[in-house]
C-alpha positions as CSV (number, residue, x, y, z in Angstrom):
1,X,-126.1,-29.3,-20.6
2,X,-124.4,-31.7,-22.9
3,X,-125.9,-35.4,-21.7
4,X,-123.4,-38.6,-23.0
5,X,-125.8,-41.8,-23.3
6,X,-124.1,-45.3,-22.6
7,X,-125.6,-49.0,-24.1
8,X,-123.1,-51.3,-22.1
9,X,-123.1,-54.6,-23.9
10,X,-120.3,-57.7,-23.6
11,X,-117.9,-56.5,-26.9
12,X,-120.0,-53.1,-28.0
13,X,-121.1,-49.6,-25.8
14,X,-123.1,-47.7,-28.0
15,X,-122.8,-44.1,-27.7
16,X,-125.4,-40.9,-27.8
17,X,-125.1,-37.5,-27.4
18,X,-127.4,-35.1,-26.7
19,X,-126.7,-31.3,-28.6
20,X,-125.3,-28.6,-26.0
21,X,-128.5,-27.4,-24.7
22,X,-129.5,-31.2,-23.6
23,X,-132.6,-31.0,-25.8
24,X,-132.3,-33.2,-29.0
25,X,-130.3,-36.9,-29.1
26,X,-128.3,-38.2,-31.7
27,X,-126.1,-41.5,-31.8
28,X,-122.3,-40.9,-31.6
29,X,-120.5,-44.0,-32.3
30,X,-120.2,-47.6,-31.4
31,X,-117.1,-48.4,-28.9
32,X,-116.0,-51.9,-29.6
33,X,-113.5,-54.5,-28.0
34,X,-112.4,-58.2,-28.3
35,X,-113.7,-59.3,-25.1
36,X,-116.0,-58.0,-22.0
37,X,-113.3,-58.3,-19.9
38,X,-111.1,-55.7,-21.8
39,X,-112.4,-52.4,-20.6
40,X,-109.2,-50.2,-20.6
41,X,-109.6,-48.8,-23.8
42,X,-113.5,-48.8,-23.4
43,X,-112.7,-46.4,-20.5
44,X,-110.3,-44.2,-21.7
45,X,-112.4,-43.4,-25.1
46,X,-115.4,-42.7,-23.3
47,X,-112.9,-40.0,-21.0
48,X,-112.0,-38.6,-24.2
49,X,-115.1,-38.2,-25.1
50,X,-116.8,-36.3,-21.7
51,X,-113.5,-34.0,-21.6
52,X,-113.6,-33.3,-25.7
53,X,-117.5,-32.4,-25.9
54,X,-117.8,-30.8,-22.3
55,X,-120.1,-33.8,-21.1
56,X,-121.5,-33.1,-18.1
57,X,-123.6,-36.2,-16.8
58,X,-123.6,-39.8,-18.1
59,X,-126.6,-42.1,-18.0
60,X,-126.3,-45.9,-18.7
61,X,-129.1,-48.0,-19.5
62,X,-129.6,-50.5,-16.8
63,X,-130.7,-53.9,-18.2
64,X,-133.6,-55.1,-15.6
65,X,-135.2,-58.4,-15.9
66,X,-139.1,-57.6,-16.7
67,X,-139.7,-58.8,-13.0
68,X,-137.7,-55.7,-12.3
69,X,-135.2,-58.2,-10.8
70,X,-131.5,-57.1,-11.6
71,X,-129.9,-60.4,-13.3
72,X,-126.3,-60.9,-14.9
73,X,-126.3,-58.3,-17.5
74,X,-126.8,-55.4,-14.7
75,X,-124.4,-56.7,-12.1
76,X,-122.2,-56.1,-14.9
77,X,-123.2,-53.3,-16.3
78,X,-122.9,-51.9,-12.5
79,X,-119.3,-53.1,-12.6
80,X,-118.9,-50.9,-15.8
81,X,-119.7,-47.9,-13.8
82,X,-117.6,-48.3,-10.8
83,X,-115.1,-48.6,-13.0
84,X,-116.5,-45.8,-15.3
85,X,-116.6,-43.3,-12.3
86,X,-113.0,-43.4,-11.5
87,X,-112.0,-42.0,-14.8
88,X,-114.7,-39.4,-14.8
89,X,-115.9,-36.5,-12.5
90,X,-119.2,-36.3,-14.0
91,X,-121.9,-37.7,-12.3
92,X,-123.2,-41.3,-13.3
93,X,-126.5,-42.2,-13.4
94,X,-128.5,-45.5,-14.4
95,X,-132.1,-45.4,-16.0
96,X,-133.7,-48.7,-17.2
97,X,-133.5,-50.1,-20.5
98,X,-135.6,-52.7,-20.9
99,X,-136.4,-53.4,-24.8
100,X,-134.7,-50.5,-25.9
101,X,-132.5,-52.9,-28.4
102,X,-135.6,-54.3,-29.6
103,X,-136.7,-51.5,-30.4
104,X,-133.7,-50.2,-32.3
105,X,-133.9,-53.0,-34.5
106,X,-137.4,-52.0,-34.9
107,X,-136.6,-48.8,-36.0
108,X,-133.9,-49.5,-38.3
109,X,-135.9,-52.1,-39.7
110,X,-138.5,-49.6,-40.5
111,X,-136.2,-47.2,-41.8
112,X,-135.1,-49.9,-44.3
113,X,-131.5,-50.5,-43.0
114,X,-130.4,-53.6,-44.3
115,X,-130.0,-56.3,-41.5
116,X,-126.5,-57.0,-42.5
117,X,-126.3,-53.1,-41.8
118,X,-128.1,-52.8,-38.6
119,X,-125.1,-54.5,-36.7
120,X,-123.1,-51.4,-37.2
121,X,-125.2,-48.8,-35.5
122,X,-127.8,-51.1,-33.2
123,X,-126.1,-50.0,-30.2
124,X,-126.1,-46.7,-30.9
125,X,-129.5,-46.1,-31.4
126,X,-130.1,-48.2,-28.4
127,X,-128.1,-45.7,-26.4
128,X,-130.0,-43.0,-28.0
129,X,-133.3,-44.8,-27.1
130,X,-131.7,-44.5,-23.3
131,X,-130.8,-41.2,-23.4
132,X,-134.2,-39.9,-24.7
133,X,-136.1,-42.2,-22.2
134,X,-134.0,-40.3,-19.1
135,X,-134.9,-36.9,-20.9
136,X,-138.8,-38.0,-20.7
137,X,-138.3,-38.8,-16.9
C-alpha cells in the first residue's frame, strides 16, 4: 500500500512517499506557491500525484501546540484537508507532528547539507519524518 506523506506549511507542502509495499519512506518533492491562500495548484499536483503513483491513503502532519492544544497552524492545516478531500478519494488522515521540522534540520545538519541548501528539501524530510512516525503507530 503506497502511503503519500503531507508537511502543510504557509508557501511550501513537502512531500514523501512510501515504496509500493508501504514499508520504506523517501521524500518526493517540495510543492511550492506565492501565497497560503493559493491552494489550487497545491491541490491539483498533489491529485496528480495519488492518481500517477496509485496512492492509497494520505497522512498530514498535524502541528499541535506542546499543550496538545490545536493553535493557528492546525486550524489551517485542517482547512487544507477539507479542501484536500474533495479532490481525492483516498482516505485522509492526520498524525501529529510536533518537532518534526526541527528535526529535519537536525538531520540535514548532520548530514552536512549546507544551510543555504537545507531550504530546498527541509519540508520534505519533514514530511518524511511524518510519514515514518504514522508507520511506527
Amino acid at each position: 500500500m503506497r502511503i503519500l506523506g503531507l508537511d502543510y506549511g504557509s508557501k511550501t507542502v513537502g512531500v514523501a512517499m512510501t515504496d509500493p509495499m508501504g514499508i520504506t519512506v523517501q521524500p518526493f518533492k517540495t510543492i511550492l506557491r506565492d501565497r497560503e491562500s493559493k491552494l489550487r495548484k497545491t491541490l491539483s499536483e498533489i491529485q496528480k500525484i495519488v492518481s500517477d503513483y496509485d496512492v492509497e491513503k494520505i497522512v498530514v502532519g498535524l502541528p499541535l501546540n506542546m499543550d496538545d492544544t490545536e493553535g493557528e497552524r492546525a486550524l489551517r492545516t485542517r482547512d487544507f484537508v477539507e479542501m484536500l478531500k474533495l479532490r481525492v478519494t483516498v482516505p485522509v488522515e492526520f498524525t501529529d507532528e510536533r518537532l518534526t521540522t526541527m528535526e529535519a534540520a537536525e538531520i540535514l545538519d548532520e548530514s552536512g547539507i549546507k544551510r543555504s541548501e537545507q531550504k530546498r528539501v527541509i519540508d520534505q524530510v519533514a514530511a518524511q519524518l511524518i510519514l515514518e512516525q504514522y508507520l511506527r503507530g
